[in-house]
C-alpha positions in Angstrom: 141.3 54.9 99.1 144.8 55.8 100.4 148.0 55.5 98.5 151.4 56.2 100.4 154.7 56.7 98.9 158.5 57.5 100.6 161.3 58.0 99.3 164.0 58.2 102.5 162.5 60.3 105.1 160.4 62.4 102.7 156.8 61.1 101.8 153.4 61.7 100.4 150.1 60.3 101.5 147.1 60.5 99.1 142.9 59.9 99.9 140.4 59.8 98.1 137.1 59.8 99.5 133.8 61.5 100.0 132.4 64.2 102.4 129.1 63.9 104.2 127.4 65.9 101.4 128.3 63.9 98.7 132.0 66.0 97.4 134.3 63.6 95.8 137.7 64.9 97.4 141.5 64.6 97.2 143.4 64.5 100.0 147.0 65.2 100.2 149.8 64.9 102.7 153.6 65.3 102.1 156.5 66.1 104.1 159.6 64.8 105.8 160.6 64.4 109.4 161.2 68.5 109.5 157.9 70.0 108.0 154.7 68.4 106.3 151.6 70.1 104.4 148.3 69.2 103.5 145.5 70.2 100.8 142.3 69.2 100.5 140.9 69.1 96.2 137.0 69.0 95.5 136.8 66.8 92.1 133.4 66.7 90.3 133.1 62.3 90.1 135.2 59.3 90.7 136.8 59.3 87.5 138.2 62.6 88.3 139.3 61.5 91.4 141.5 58.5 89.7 142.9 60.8 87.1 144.7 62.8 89.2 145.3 60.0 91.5 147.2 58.2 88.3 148.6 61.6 87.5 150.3 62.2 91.0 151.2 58.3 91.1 153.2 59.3 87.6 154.9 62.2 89.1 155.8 60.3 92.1 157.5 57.7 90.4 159.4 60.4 88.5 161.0 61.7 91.4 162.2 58.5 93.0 159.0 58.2 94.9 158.0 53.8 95.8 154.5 53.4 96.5 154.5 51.7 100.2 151.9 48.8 101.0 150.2 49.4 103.9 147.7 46.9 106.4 145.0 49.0 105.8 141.3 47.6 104.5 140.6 49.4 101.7 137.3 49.5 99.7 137.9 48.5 95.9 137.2 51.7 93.8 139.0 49.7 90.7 142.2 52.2 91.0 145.0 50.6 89.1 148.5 52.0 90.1 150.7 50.1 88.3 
Protein backbone atom coordinates (compact mmCIF):
# COMPACT_ATOMS: atom_id res chain seq x y z
CA UNK A 1 0.00 0.00 0.00
CA UNK A 2 1.19 3.68 -0.57
CA UNK A 3 -0.34 6.73 0.79
CA UNK A 4 1.01 10.30 -0.34
CA UNK A 5 0.33 13.54 1.16
CA UNK A 6 1.58 17.41 0.24
CA UNK A 7 1.08 20.21 1.59
CA UNK A 8 2.78 23.03 -0.98
CA UNK A 9 6.13 21.86 -1.95
CA UNK A 10 6.64 19.71 1.23
CA UNK A 11 5.39 16.04 1.16
CA UNK A 12 5.40 12.63 2.72
CA UNK A 13 5.19 9.30 0.99
CA UNK A 14 4.21 6.19 3.06
CA UNK A 15 4.47 2.04 2.07
CA UNK A 16 3.61 -0.62 3.53
CA UNK A 17 4.67 -3.84 2.31
CA UNK A 18 6.64 -7.00 2.81
CA UNK A 19 10.34 -8.06 2.29
CA UNK A 20 11.31 -11.31 0.66
CA UNK A 21 11.59 -13.00 4.06
CA UNK A 22 8.31 -12.32 5.21
CA UNK A 23 9.06 -8.61 7.45
CA UNK A 24 6.07 -6.48 7.47
CA UNK A 25 7.71 -2.93 6.86
CA UNK A 26 7.00 0.74 6.93
CA UNK A 27 8.35 2.83 4.52
CA UNK A 28 8.72 6.51 4.80
CA UNK A 29 9.65 9.34 2.57
CA UNK A 30 9.35 13.11 3.29
CA UNK A 31 10.84 16.14 2.08
CA UNK A 32 10.46 19.25 -0.04
CA UNK A 33 12.00 20.42 -3.23
CA UNK A 34 15.42 21.26 -1.05
CA UNK A 35 16.09 18.05 0.97
CA UNK A 36 14.08 14.62 1.52
CA UNK A 37 14.78 11.61 4.01
CA UNK A 38 13.79 8.17 4.23
CA UNK A 39 13.30 5.36 7.02
CA UNK A 40 12.60 2.10 6.70
CA UNK A 41 10.28 0.40 10.19
CA UNK A 42 10.16 -3.49 10.72
CA UNK A 43 6.45 -4.01 12.34
CA UNK A 44 5.65 -7.50 13.76
CA UNK A 45 1.91 -8.05 11.56
CA UNK A 46 -0.40 -6.18 9.38
CA UNK A 47 -2.31 -4.75 12.08
CA UNK A 48 0.73 -3.04 13.19
CA UNK A 49 1.47 -1.89 10.07
CA UNK A 50 -2.12 0.01 9.84
CA UNK A 51 -1.78 1.43 13.23
CA UNK A 52 0.88 3.43 12.62
CA UNK A 53 -0.25 4.02 9.12
CA UNK A 54 -3.58 5.58 10.83
CA UNK A 55 -1.32 7.15 13.36
CA UNK A 56 0.93 9.11 10.79
CA UNK A 57 -2.33 9.71 8.56
CA UNK A 58 -3.64 11.61 12.09
CA UNK A 59 -0.55 13.57 12.42
CA UNK A 60 -0.50 14.55 8.82
CA UNK A 61 -3.77 15.92 8.82
CA UNK A 62 -2.73 17.93 11.94
CA UNK A 63 -0.14 19.72 10.25
CA UNK A 64 -2.04 20.82 7.10
CA UNK A 65 -0.93 17.73 5.40
CA UNK A 66 -4.00 16.46 2.21
CA UNK A 67 -3.70 12.99 1.34
CA UNK A 68 -3.06 13.02 -2.65
CA UNK A 69 -4.85 10.34 -4.88
CA UNK A 70 -2.57 8.76 -7.03
CA UNK A 71 -3.08 6.23 -10.51
CA UNK A 72 -1.47 3.70 -8.82
CA UNK A 73 -3.11 -0.17 -8.55
CA UNK A 74 -3.09 -0.87 -5.21
CA UNK A 75 -3.83 -4.26 -3.55
CA UNK A 76 -6.72 -3.87 -0.89
CA UNK A 77 -5.22 -4.51 2.65
CA UNK A 78 -8.69 -2.98 4.12
CA UNK A 79 -6.74 0.33 5.25
CA UNK A 80 -9.33 2.99 5.95
CA UNK A 81 -7.86 6.61 5.93
CA UNK A 82 -10.68 8.53 6.35
Amino acid sequence: MIVRWQKNSDYRVIRIYRDLVGDWVVEQCWGNSLASHQSHTLVDSRQAARAMMLQINREQRKQGFRRCVTGEEQLDFGFDLS
